[in-house]
TORKOLKOL-211137 format. One record per residue: residue number from 1; x, y, z negated of N, C-alpha, C, O in turn. Coordinates in nm, 2 decimals. Each point is the difference from the previous one (the first is absolute). Example, Ala and Ser with C-alpha at 12.3 -4.5 7.8 and 13.67 -1.06 7.14 Angstrom:
BEGIN
resi,n.x,n.y,n.z,ca.x,ca.y,ca.z,c.x,c.y,c.z,o.x,o.y,o.z
1,1.32,-0.57,-0.78,-0.09,0.12,0.00,0.09,0.12,0.00,0.10,0.00,-0.07;
2,-0.14,0.11,0.14,0.09,0.11,0.00,-0.08,0.11,-0.08,0.05,0.11,-0.01;
//
This chain:
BEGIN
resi,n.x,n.y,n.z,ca.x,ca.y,ca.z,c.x,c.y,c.z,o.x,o.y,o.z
1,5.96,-4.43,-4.05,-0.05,0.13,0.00,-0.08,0.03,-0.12,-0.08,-0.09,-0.03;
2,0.07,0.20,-0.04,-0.08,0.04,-0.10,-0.09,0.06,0.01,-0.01,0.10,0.07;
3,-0.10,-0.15,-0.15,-0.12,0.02,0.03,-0.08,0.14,-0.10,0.00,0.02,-0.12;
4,-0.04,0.07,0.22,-0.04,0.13,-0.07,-0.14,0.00,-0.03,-0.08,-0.03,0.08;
5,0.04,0.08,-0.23,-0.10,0.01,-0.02,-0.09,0.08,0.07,0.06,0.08,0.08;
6,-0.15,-0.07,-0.09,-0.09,0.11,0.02,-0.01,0.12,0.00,-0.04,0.07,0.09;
7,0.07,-0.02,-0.23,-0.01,0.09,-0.05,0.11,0.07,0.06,-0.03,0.10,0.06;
8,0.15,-0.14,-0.05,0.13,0.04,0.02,-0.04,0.03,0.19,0.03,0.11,0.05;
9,-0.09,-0.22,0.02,-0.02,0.06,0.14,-0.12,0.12,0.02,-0.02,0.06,0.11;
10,-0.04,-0.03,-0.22,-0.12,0.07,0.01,0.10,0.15,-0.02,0.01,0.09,0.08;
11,0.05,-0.11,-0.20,0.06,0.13,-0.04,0.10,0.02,0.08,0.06,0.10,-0.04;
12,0.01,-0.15,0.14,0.10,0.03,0.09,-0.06,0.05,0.14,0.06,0.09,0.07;
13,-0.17,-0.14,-0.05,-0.11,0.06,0.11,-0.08,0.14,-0.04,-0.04,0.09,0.07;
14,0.02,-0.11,-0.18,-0.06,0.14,-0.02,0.12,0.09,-0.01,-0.04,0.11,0.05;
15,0.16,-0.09,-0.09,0.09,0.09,-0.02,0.09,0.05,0.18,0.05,0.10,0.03;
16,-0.09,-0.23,0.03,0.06,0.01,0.12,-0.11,0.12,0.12,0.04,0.05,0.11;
17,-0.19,-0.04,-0.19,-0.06,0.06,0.07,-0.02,0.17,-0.08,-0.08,0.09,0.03;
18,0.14,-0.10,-0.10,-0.03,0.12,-0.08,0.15,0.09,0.04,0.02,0.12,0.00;
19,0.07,-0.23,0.04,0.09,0.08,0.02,0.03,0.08,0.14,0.11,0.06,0.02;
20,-0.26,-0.07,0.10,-0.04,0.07,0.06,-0.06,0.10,0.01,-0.01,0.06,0.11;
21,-0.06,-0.02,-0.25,-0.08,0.14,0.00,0.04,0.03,-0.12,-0.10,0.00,-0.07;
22,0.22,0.02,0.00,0.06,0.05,-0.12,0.04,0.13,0.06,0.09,0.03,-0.07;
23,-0.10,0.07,0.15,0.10,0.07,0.04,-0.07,0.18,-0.08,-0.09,0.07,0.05;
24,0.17,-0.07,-0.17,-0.03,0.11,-0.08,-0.09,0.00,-0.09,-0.05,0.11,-0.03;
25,0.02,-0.24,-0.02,-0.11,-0.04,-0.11,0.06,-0.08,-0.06,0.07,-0.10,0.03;
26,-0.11,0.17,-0.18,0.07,-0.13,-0.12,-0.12,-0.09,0.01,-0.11,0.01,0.04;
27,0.19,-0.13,-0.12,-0.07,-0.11,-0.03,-0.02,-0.08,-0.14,0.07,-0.03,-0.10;
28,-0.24,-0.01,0.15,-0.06,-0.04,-0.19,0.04,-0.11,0.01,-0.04,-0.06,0.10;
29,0.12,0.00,-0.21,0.04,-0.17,0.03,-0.06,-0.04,-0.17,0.01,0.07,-0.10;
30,-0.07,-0.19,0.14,-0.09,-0.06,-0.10,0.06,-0.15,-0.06,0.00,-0.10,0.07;
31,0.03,0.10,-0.15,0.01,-0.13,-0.07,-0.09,-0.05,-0.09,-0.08,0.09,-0.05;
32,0.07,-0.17,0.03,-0.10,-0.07,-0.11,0.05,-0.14,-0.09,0.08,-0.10,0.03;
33,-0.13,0.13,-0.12,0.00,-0.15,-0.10,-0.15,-0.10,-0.06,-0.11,0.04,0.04;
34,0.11,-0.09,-0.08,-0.11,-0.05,-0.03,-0.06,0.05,-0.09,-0.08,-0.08,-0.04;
35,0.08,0.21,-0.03,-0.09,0.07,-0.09,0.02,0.19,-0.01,-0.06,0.09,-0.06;
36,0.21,-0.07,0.18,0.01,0.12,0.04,-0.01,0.04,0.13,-0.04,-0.10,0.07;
37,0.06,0.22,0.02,-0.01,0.09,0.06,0.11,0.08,0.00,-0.02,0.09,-0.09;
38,0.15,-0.06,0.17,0.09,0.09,0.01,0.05,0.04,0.12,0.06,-0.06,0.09;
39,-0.12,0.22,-0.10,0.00,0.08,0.16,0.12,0.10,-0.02,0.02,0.08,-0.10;
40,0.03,-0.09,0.19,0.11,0.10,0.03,0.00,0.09,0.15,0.00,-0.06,0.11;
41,0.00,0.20,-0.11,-0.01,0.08,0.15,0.16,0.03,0.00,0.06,0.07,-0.07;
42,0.00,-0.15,0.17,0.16,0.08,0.02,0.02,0.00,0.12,-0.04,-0.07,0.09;
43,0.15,0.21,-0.10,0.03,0.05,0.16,0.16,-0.11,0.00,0.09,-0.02,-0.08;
44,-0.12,-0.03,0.23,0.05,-0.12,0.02,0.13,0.06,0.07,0.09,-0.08,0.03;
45,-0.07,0.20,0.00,0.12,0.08,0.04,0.11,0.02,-0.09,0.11,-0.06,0.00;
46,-0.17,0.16,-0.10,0.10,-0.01,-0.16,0.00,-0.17,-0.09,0.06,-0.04,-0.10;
47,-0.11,0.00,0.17,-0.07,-0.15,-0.13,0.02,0.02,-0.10,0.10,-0.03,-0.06;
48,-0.25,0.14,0.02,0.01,0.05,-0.11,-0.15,-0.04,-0.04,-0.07,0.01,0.10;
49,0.02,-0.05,-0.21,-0.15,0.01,-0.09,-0.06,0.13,-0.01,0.08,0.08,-0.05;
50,-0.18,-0.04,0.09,-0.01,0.14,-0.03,-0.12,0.01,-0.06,-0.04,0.09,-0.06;
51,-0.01,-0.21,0.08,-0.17,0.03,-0.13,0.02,-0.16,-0.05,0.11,-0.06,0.02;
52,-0.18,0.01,-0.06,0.00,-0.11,-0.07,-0.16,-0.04,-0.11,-0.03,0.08,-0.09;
53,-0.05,-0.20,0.12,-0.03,-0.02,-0.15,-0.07,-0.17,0.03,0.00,-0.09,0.09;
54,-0.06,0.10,-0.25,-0.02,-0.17,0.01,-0.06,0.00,-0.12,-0.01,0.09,-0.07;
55,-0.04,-0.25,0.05,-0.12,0.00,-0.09,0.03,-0.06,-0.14,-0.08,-0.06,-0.07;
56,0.28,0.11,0.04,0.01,0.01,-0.10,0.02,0.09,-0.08,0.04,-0.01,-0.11;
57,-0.09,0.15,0.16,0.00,0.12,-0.05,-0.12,0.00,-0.09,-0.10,-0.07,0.01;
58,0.14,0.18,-0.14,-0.04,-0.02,-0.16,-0.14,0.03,0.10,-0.07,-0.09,0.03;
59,0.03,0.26,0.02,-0.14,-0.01,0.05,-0.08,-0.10,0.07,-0.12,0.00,-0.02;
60,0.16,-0.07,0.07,-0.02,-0.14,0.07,-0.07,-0.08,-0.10,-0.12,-0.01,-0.02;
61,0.22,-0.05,-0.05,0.05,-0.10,-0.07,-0.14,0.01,-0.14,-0.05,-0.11,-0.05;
62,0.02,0.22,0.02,-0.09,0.01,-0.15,-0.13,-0.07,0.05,-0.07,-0.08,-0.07;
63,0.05,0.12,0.18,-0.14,-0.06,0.06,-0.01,-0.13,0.03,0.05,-0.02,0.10;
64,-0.11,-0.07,-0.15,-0.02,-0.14,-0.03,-0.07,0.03,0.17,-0.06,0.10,-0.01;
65,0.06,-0.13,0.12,-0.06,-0.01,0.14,0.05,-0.10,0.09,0.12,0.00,0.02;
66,-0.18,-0.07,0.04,0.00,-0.09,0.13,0.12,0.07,0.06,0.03,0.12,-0.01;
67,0.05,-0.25,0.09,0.10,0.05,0.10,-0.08,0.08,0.12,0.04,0.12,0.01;
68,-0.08,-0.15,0.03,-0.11,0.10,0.11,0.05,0.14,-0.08,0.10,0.06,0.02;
69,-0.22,-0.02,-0.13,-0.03,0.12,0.01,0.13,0.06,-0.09,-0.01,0.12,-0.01;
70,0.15,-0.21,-0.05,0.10,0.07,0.05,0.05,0.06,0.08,0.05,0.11,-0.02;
71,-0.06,-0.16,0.14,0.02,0.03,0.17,-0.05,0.10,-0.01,0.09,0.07,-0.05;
72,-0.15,-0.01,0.06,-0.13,0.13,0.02,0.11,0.09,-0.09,0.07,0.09,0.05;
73,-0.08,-0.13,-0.19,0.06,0.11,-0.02,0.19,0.04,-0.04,0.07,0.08,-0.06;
74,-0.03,-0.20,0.15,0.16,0.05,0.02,-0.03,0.04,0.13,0.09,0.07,0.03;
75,-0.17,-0.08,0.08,-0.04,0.07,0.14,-0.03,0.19,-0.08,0.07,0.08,0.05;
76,-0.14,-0.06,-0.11,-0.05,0.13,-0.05,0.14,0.08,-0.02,0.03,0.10,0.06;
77,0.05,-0.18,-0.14,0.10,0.08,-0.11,0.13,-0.01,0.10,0.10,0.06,-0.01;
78,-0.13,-0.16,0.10,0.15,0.03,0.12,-0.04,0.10,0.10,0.08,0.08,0.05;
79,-0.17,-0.09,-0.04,-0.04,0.14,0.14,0.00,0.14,-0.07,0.04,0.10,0.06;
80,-0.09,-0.11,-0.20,0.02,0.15,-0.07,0.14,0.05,0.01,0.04,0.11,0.05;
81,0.05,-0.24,-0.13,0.13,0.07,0.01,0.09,-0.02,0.18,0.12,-0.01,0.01;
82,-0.17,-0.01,0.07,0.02,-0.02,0.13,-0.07,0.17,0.03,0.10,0.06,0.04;
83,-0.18,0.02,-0.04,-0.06,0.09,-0.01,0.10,0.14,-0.05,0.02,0.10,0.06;
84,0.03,-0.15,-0.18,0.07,0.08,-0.08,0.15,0.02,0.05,0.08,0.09,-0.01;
85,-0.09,-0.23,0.07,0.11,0.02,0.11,0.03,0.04,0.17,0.10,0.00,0.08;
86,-0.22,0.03,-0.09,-0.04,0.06,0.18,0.02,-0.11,0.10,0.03,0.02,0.12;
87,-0.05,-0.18,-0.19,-0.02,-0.09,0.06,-0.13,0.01,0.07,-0.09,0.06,-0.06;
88,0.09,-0.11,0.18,-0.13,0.00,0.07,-0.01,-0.14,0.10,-0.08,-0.09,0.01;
89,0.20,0.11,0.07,0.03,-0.12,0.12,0.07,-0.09,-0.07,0.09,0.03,-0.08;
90,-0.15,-0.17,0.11,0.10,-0.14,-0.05,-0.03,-0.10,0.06,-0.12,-0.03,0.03;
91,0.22,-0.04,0.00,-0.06,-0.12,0.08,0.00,-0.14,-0.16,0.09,-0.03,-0.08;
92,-0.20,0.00,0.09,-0.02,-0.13,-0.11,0.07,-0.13,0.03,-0.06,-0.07,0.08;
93,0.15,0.02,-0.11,0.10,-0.11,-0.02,-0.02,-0.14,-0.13,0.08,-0.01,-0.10;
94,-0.19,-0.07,0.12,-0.04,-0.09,-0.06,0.07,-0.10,0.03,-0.06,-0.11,0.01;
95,0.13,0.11,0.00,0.15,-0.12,0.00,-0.07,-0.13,0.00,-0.06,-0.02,0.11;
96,0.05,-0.06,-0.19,-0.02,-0.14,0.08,-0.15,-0.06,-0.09,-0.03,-0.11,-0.03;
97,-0.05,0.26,0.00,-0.11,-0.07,-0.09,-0.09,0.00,0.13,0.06,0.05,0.10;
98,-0.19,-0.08,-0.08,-0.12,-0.02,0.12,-0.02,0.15,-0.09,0.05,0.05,-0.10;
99,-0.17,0.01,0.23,-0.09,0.16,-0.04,-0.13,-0.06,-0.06,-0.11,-0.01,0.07;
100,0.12,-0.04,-0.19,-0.13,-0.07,-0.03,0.01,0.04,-0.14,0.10,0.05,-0.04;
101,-0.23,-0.06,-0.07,0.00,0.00,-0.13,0.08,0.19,-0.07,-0.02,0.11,0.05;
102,0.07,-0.14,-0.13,0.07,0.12,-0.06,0.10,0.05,0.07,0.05,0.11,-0.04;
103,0.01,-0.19,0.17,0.09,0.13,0.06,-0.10,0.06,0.12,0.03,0.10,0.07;
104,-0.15,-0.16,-0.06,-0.10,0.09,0.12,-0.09,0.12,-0.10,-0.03,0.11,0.05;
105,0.00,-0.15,-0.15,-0.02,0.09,-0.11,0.06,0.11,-0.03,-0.06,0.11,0.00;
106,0.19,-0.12,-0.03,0.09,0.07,-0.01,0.03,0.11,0.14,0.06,0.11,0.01;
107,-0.12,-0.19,0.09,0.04,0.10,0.11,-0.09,0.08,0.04,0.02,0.11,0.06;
108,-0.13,-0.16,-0.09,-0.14,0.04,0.04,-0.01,0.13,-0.09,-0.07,0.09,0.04;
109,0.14,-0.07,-0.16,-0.03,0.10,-0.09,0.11,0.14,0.02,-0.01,0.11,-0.04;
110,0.10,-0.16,0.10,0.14,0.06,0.09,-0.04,0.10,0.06,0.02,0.12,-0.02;
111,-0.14,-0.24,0.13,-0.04,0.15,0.09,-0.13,0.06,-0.02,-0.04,0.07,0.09;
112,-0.04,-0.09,-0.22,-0.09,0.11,-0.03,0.03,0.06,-0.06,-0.08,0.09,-0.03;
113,0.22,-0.09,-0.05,0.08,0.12,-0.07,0.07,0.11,0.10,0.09,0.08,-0.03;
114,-0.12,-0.09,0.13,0.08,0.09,0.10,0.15,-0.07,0.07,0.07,0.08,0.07;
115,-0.03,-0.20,-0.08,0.13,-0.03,0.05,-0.02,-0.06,0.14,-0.09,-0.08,0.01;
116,0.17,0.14,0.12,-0.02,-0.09,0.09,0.09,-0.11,0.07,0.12,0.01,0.02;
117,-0.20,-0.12,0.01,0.16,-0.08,0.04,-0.12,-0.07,0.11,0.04,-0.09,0.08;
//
């Protein structure tokens, strides 16, 4: 039998419970690398992207800043254009990272920009 990591049982458990209170809310799905940040909001009906950003964008990117206070500000510039988009409702889909460090950052800044999940 093959042996599943962690990550892979974490992010199969979280997706299995999200797919209980998805009903009419897109979803922020978060990836990361070891020196980026890439958020995407899509309506999981069309599976379509409909906002997107990450912390290899030029405005991002000029500012010499800690991964943290990246977080803070791809959290600012995704809820703006989430705004711009009459995004409001989302359920948050952190796939197989823990809610700790820059993706709790990142969320924490989510919802003092006005987004609810």
């Amino acid at each position: 039998m093959r042996k599943i990591s962690s990550k892979i049982k974490r992010k199969l458990r979280n997706r299995k419970k999200l797919k209980k209170v998805s009903n009419d809310r897109y979803r922020i799905s978060v990836s990361k690398s070891l020196n980026n940040l890439f958020i995407q909001i899509i309506d999981d009906k069309s599976r379509k992207t409909l906002v997107s950003a990450s912390s290899i964008e030029k405005e991002i990117k000029k500012n010499k800043i800690k991964k943290i206070e990246k977080s803070v500000l791809i959290g600012e510039i995704l809820a703006k254009r989430a705004k711009e988009k009459n995004i409001s409702n989302v359920y948050f889909d952190r796939g197989e990272y823990k809610y700790h460090g820059r993706i709790k950052v990142f969320a924490e800044t989510l919802r003092k920009n006005g987004l609810k999940f």
